[in-house]
VONU-411465 format. One line per 3 residues: number of its first residue (from 1); their letters; for each residue x, y negated, z negated of C-alpha. Coordinates in nm, 3 decimals, decimal comma, always signed. Layout:
! residues N
NUM) A) X Y Z; ...
//
This chain:
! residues 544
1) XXX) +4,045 -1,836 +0,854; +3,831 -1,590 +0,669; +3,769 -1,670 +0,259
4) XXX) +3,989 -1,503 +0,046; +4,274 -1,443 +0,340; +4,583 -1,648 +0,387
7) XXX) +4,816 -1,669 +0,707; +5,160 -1,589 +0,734; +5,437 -1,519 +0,991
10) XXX) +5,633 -1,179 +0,967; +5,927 -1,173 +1,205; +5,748 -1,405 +1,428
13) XXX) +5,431 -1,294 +1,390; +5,165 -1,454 +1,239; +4,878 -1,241 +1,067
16) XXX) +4,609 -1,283 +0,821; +4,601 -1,081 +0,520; +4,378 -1,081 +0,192
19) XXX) +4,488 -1,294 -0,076; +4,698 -1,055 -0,327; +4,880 -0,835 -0,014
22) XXX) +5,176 -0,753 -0,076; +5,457 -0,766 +0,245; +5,497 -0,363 +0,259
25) XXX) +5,162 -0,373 +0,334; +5,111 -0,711 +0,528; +5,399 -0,634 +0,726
28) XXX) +5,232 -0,292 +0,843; +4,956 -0,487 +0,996; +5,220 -0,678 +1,176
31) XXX) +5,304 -0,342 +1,301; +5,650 -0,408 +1,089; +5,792 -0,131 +0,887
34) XXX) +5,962 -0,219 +0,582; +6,184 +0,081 +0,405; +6,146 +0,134 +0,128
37) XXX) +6,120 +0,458 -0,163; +5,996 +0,370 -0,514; +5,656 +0,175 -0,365
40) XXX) +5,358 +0,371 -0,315; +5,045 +0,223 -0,200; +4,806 +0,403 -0,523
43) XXX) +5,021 +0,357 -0,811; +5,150 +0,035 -1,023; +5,448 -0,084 -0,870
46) XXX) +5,816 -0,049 -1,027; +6,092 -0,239 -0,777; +6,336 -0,037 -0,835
49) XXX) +6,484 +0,156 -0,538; +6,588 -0,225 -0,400; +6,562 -0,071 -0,041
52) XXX) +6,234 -0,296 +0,046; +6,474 -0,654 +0,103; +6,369 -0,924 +0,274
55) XXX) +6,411 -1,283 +0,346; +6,131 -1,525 +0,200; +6,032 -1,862 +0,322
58) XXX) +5,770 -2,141 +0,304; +5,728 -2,458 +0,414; +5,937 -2,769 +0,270
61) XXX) +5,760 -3,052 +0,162; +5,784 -3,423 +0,138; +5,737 -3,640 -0,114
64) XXX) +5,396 -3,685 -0,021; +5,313 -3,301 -0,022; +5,279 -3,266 +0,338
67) XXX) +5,491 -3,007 +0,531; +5,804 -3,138 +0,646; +5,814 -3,112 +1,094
70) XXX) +6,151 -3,067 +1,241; +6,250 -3,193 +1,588; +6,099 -2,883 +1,769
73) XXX) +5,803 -3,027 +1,624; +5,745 -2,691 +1,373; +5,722 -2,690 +0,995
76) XXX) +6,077 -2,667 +0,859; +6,111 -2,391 +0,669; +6,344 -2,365 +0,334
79) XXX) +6,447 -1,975 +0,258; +6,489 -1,857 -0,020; +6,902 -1,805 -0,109
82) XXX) +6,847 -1,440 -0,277; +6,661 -1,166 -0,051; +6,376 -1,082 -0,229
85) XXX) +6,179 -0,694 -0,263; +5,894 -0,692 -0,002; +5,672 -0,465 -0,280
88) XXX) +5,656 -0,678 -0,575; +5,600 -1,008 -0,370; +5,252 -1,123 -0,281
91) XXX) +5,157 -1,299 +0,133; +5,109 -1,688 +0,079; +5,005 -1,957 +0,244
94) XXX) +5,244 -2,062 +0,535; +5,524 -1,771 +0,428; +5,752 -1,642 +0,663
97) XXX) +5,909 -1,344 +0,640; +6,209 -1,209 +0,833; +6,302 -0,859 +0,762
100) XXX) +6,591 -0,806 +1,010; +6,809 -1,098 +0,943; +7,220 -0,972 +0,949
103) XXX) +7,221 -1,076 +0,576; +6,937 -0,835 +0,484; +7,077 -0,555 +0,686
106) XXX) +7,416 -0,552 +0,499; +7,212 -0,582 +0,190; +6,979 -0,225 +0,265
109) XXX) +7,304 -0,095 +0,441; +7,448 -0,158 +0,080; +7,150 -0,018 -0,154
112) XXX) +7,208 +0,290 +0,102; +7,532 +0,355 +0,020; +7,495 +0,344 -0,347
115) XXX) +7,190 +0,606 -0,294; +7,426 +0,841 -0,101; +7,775 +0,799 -0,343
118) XXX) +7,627 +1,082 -0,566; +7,368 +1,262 -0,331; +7,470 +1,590 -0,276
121) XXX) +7,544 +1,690 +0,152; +7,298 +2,009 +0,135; +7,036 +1,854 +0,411
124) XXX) +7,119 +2,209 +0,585; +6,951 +2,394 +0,291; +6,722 +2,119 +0,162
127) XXX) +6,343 +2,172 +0,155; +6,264 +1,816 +0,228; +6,465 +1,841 +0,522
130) XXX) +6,304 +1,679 +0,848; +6,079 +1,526 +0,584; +6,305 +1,312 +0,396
133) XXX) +6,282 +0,940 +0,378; +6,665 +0,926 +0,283; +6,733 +1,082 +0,618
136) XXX) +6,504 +0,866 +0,832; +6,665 +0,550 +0,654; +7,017 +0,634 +0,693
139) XXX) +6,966 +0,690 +1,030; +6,900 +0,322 +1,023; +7,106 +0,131 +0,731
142) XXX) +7,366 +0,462 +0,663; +7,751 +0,489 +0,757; +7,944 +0,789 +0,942
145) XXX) +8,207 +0,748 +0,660; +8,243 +0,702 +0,310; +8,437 +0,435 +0,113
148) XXX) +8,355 +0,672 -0,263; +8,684 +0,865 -0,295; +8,578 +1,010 -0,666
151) XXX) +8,398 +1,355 -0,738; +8,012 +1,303 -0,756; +7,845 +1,311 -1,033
154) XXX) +7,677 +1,698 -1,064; +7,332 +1,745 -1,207; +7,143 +2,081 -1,286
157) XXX) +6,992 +2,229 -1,033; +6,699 +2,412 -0,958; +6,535 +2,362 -1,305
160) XXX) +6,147 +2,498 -1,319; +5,913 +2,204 -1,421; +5,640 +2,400 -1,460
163) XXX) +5,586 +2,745 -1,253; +5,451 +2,530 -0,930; +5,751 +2,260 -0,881
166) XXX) +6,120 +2,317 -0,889; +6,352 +2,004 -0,940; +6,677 +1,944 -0,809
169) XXX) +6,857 +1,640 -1,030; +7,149 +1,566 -0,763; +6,857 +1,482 -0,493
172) XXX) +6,658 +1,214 -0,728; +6,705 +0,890 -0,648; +6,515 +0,720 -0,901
175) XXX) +6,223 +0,611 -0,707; +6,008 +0,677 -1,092; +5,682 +0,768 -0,811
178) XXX) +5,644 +1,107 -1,019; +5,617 +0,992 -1,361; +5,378 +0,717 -1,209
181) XXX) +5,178 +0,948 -1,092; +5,177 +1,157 -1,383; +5,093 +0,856 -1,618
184) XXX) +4,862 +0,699 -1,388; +4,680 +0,910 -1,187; +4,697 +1,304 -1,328
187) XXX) +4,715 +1,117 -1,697; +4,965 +1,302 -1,848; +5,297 +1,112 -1,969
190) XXX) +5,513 +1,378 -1,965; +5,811 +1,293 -1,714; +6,098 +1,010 -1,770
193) XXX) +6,463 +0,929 -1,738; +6,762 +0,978 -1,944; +7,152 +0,855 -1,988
196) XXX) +7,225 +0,589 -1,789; +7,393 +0,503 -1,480; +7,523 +0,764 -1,187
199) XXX) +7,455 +1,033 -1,495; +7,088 +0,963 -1,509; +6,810 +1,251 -1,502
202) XXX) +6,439 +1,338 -1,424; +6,304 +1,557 -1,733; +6,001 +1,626 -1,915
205) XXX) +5,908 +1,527 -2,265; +6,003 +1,804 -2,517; +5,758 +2,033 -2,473
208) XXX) +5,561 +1,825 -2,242; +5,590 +1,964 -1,911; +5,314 +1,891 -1,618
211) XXX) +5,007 +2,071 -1,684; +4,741 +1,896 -1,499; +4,533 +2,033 -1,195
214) XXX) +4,738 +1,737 -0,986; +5,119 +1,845 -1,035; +5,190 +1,921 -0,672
217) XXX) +5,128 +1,590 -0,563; +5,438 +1,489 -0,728; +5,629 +1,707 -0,494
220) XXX) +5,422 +1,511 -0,195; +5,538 +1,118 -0,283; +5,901 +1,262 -0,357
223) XXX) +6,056 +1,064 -0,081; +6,335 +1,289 -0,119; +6,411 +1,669 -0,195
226) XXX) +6,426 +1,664 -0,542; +6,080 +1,825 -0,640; +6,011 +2,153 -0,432
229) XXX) +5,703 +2,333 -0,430; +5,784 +2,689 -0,575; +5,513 +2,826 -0,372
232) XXX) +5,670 +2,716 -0,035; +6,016 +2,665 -0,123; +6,284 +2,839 +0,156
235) XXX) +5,958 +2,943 +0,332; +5,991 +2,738 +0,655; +6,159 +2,477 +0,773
238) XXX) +5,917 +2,150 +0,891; +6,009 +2,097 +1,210; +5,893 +2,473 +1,288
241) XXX) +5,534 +2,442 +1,166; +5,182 +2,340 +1,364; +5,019 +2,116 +1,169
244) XXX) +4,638 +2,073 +1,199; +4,397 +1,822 +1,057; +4,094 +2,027 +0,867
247) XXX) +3,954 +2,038 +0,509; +3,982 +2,217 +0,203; +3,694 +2,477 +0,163
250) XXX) +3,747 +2,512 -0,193; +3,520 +2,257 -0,336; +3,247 +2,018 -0,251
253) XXX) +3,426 +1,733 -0,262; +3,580 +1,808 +0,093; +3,931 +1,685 +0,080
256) XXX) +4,086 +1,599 +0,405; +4,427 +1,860 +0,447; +4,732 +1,940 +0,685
259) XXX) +4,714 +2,320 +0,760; +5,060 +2,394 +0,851; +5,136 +2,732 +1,024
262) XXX) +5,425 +2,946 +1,167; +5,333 +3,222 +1,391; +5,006 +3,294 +1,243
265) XXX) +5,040 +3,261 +0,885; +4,941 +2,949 +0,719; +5,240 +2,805 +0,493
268) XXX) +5,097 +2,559 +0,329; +4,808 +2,294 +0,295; +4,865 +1,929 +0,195
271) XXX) +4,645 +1,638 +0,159; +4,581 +1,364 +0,445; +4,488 +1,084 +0,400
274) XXX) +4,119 +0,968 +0,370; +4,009 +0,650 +0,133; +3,620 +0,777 +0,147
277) XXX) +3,712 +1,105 +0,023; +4,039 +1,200 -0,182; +4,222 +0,892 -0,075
280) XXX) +4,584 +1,092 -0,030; +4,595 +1,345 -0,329; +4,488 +1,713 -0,365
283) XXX) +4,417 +1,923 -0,658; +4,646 +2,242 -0,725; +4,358 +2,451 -0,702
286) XXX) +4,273 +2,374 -0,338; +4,602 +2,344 -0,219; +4,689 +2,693 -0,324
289) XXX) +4,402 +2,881 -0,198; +4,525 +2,949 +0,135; +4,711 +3,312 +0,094
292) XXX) +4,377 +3,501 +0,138; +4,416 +3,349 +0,528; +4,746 +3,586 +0,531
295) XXX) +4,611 +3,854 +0,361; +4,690 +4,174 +0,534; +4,388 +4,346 +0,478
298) XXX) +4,175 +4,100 +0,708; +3,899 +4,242 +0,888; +4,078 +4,276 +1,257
301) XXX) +3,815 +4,506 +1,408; +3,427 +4,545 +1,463; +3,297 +4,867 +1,228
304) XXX) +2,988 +5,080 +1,274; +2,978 +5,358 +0,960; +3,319 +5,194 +0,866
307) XXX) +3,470 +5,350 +1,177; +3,644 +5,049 +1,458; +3,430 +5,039 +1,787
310) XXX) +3,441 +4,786 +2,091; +3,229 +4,440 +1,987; +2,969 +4,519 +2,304
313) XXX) +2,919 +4,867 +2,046; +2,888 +4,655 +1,763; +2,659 +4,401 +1,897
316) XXX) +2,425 +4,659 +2,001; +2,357 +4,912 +1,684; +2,309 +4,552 +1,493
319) XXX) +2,071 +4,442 +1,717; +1,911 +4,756 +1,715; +1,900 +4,806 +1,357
322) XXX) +1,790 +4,456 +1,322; +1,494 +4,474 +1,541; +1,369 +4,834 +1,371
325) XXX) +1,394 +4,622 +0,995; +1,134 +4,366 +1,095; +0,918 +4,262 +0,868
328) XXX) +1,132 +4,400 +0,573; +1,421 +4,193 +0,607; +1,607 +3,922 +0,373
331) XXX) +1,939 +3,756 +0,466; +2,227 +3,617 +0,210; +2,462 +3,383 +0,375
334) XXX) +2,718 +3,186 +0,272; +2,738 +2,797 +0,166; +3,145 +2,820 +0,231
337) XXX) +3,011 +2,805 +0,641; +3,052 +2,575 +0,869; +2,691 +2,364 +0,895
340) XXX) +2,700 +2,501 +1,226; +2,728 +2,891 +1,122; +2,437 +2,795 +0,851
343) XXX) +2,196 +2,649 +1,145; +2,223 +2,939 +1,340; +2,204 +3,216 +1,087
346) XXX) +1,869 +3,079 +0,917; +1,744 +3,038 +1,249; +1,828 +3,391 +1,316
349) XXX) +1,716 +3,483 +1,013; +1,379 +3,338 +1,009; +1,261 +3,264 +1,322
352) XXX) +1,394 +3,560 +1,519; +1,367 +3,862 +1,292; +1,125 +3,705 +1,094
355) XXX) +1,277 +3,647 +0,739; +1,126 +3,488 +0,457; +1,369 +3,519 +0,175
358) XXX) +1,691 +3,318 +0,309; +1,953 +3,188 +0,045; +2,316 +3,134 -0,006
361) XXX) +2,505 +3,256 -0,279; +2,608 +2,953 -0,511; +2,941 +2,885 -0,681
364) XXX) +2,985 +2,688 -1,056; +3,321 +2,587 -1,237; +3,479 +2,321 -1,425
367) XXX) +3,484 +1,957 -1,260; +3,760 +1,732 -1,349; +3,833 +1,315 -1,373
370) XXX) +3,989 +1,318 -1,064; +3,870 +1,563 -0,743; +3,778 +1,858 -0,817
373) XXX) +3,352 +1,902 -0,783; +3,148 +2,163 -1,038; +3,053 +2,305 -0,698
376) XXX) +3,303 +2,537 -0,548; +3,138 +2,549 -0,225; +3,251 +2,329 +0,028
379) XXX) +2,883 +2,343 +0,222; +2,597 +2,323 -0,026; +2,475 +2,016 +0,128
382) XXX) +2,497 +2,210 +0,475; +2,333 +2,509 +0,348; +2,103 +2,274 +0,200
385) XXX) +2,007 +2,075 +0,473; +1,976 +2,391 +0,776; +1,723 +2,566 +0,546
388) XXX) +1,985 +2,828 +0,474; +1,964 +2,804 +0,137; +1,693 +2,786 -0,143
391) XXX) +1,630 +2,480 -0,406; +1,801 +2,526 -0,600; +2,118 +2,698 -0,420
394) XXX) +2,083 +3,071 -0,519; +1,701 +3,102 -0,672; +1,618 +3,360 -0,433
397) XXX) +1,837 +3,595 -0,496; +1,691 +3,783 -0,771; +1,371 +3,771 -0,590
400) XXX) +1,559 +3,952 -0,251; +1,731 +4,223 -0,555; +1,392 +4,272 -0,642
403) XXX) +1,251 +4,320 -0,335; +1,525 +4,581 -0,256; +1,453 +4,746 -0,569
406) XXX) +1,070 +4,761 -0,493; +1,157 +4,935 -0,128; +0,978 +4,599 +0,007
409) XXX) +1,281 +4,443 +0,131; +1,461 +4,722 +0,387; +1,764 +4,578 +0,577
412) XXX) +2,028 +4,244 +0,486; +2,174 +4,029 +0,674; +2,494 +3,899 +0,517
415) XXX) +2,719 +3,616 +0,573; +3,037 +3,635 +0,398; +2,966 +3,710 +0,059
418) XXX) +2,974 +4,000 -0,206; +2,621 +4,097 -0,297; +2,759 +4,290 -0,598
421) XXX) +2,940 +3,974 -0,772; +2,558 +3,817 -0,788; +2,319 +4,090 -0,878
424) XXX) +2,278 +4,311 -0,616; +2,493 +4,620 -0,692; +2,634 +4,865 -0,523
427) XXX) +2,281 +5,116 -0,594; +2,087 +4,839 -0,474; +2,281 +4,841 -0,187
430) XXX) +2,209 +5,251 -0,137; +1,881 +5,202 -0,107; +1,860 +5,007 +0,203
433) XXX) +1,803 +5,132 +0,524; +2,014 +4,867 +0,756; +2,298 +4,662 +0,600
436) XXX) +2,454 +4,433 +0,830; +2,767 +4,226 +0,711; +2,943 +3,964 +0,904
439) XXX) +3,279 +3,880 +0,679; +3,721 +3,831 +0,684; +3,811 +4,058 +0,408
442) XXX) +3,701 +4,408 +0,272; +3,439 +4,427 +0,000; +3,186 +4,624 -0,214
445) XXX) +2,912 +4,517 +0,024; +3,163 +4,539 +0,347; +3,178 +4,919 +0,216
448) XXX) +2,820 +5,012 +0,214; +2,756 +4,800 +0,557; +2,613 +5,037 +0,862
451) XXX) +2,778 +4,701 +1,074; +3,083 +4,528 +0,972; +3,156 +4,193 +1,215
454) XXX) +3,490 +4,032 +1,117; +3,459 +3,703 +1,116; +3,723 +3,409 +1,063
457) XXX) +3,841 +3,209 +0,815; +3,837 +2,811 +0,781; +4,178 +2,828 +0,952
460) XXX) +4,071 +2,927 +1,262; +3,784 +2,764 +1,377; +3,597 +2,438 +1,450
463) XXX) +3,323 +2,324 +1,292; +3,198 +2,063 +1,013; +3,168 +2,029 +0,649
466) XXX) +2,894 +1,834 +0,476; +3,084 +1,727 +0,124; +2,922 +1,660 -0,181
469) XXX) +2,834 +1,272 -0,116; +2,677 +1,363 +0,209; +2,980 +1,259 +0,449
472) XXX) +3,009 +1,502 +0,729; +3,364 +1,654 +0,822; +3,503 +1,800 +1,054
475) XXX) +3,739 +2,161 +1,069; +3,990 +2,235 +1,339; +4,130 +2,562 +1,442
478) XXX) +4,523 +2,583 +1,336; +4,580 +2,941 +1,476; +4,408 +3,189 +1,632
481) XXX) +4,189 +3,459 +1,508; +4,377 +3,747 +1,365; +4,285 +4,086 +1,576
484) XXX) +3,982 +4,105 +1,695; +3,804 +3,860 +1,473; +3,584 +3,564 +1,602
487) XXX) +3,457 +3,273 +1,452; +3,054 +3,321 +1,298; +2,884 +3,093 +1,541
490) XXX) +2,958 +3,329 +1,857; +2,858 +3,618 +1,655; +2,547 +3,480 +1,534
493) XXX) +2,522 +3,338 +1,908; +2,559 +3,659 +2,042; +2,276 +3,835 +1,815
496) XXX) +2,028 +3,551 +1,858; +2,101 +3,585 +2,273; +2,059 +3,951 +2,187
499) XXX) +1,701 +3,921 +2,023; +1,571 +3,627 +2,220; +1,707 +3,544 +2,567
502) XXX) +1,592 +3,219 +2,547; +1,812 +3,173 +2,259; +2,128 +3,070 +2,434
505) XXX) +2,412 +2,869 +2,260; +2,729 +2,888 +2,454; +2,939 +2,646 +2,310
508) XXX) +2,957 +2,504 +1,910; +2,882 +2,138 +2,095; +2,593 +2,282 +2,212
511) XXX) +2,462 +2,401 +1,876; +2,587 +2,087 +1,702; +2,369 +1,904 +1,958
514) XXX) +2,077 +2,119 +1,850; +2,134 +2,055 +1,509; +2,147 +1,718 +1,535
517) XXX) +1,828 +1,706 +1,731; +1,655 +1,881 +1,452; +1,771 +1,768 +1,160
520) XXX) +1,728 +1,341 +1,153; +2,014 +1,336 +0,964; +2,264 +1,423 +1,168
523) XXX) +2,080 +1,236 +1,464; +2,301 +1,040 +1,735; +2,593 +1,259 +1,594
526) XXX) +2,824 +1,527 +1,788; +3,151 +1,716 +1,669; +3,378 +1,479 +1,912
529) XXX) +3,229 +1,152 +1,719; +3,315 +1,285 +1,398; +3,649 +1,232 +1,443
532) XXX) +3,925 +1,284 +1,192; +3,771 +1,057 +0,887; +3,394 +1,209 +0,865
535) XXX) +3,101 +1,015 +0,901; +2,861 +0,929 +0,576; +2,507 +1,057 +0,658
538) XXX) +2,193 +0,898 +0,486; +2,183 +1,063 +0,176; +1,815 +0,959 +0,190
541) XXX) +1,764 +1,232 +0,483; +2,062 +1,451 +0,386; +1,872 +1,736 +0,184
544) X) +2,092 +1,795 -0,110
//
């Protein structure tokens, strides 16, 4: 046995478990669920749903402190006469554990009921429904009848927390998880319980409602359909949407998300779980940057003098106005691409058409205790480490507005970014003779583009991430490209294949396998060995 473990049997199996596990969790590596609501595996623990029962036992002992053996030749065992709650109680030495005992399935079957005698019968029109941890359990420990002949207690409903999360009192069971969180984690005190009894009530402090860059998690850990994100509240039911593993593209911290879409619109994005990165929570801010996905305005079409031509079309005046501007051309691109897009456009950029002024565009705000990174761009480290970008992230480009000024630089290559949100106006942007822009949405710079290729958003296409710490991530595609749209790399693939035959990349495993031969890094690496948790590079060869 390992130091610091002890053994234990959990409905006849016997596992090993760290010293200080408690049984929810043991009992999960026994591949044993144990229901329960008010536990959560990240914040202090309350016992107070009751749901979590179970039957504890150790070994008797004689006199002389050795285990007692029965006739069968086994320890005899001495249970405890009171079920005890699986979340407050810690793995021992020699415990067993038996969590489907008749005596502990009357007991749930009972804490069930007494959850249900006031819970209002609106699964039909519930938000939470096909979601709901009340459902799944009363599946298990519920009744097809009811012995409560009195009116339920009513509660108000659909009160505003805040202007992200409704609450619904006659849902709440209890459980306390939100105003754990809120204490714990987003460290504000601001939600707690009054009266007492069947008449008690979720509420904020006087005053004091959430305010913290974390509330929607509360709405996540609600086991139930009490708290309701406003945002997607009677959007969609969950057994309708596609849900996709990818990552928020809103920071450089790189939290791992569910991107959960109906018929081509994304409906929302929640966190998944990931202990290396964001562990299971999500800041507001990311979660609710989505809508520009949706946004009807997205690019659908190739544009040549802002008029919609056939991508072969396209292609061709790019190339063509790309191969004239040699010599006098700078490229912007963007550190919100995939590492991927960022390897092929600076190797477009600079050793096809024979750029020497390459940056990305960087992005500053506000970090906070929790997730949320000073650098709003997802790929910095990406940009970083292609060549893409400049040290440090963005120094170049006052150099490339000079150059336009001074006539010297002629043509741009851009890669989904505004040029006039960081220096580069709109009369800069007269004076050149070739502007070609690969981007999703219109723009100032989309406008004054001779070429216009739409491109895709993080929604729709694979790729990888490299987050602030250096771990590389990987994207998924959750729907498919609105119009005529298509993801960067093939459009970058196609010009390079364009300029330089021998530039062929036909598949994104093919430039990841490039990459990876180039940069030592990212060496012994591909997309498929990524997998779903990211892989921490040597920050030692990881440029930063």
């Amino acid at each position: 046995m390992a130091e610091g473990t002890v053994k234990l049997t959990i409905d006849g199996r016997e596992i090993e478990v760290p010293r200080g596990t408690n049984l929810i969790e043991a009992a999960k590596q026994a591949g044993v669920e144990i229901p329960h609501y008010c536990y959560h595996p990240k914040l202090p623990i309350a016992g107070n749903c009751r749901m979590c029962l179970v039957s504890l036992g150790m070994p008797r002992m004689t006199p002389e402190r050795k285990p007692e053996i029965g006739a069968d030749g086994k320890p005899v065992i001495g249970f405890m006469p009171a079920p005890q709650i699986a979340c407050n109680s810690m793995a021992a030495e020699g415990m067993v554990v038996q969590t489907q005992t008749p005596a502990i399935i009357k007991a749930r079957q009972g804490v069930m009921e007494f959850l249900l005698i006031n819970h209002p019968l609106d699964c039909p029109i519930c938000d939470q429904a096909g979601e709901c941890r009340l459902q799944e359990f009363a599946v298990d420990y519920g009744k097809g009848e009811s012995r409560f002949v009195e009116h339920k207690v009513h509660k108000p409903k659909q009160v505003e927390l805040n202007d992200k999360i409704t609450l619904d009192n006659e849902r709440c069971i209890m459980c306390s998880r939100c105003e754990r969180f809120m204490r714990h984690v987003a460290g504000q005190d601001c939600l707690g319980f009054v009266q007492r009894g069947s008449h008690v009530e979720l509420t904020c402090y006087p005053g004091q409602e959430p305010n913290t860059n974390y509330d929607l998690n509360i709405v996540d850990i609600c086991p139930v359909g009490a708290l309701t994100s406003t945002d997607f509240r009677f959007r969609q039911r969950a057994w309708f949407l596609k849900e996709t593993k990818s990552i928020c593209p809103n920071c450089a911290t790189g939290c791992n998300t569910v991107v959960s879409v109906r018929e081509g619109e994304v409906m929302r994005q929640t966190p998944r779980d990931n202990e290396d990165v964001n562990q299971c929570w999500m800041c507001d801010y990311g979660r609710l940057q989505y809508k520009f996905v949706n946004d009807p305005q997205r690019l659908q079409a190739p544009l040549v003098h802002q008029q919609p031509v056939e991508w072969q079309e396209a292609l061709g005046q790019a190339v063509q106005a790309l191969q004239g501007a040699r010599g006098g051309i700078a490229a912007v691109g963007s550190a919100r691409a995939t590492t991927e897009e960022l390897f092929l456009f600076n190797r477009l950029a600079r050793q096809v058409l024979g750029a020497s002024l390459v940056d990305c565009v960087p992005r500053q705000g506000e970090a906070d205790h929790l997730l949320l990174n000073a650098d709003r761009n997802p790929n910095s480290r990406g940009a970083s480490l292609t060549g893409a970008a400049a040290q440090p992230l963005g120094s170049q480009l006052g150099t490339i507005a000079q150059g336009v000024r001074e006539g010297r630089i002629k043509a741009l290559l851009v890669l989904g970014e505004d040029l006039t949100k960081c220096g580069i106006g709109p009369e800069l942007l007269a004076q050149l003779e070739t502007l070609v822009v690969i981007d999703l949405l219109p723009n100032a710079t989309v406008a004054a583009a001779q070429v216009v290729l739409p491109g895709v958003s993080f929604a729709e296409k694979r790729g990888s991430f490299i987050n602030a710490k250096g771990r590389v991530q990987r994207l998924n595609p959750a729907m498919q490209p609105v119009g005529e749209a298509r993801p960067e790399w093939q459009i970058l693939a196609a010009l390079l294949r364009a300029l330089d035959p021998a530039e062929d990349f036909s598949t994104l495993e093919g430039v990841f396998a490039q990459l990876a031969q180039e940069h030592p890094a990212l060496a012994g690496l591909s997309l498929s060995r990524i997998g779903d948790q990211g892989i921490q590079l040597n920050t030692e060869t990881a440029a930063v």
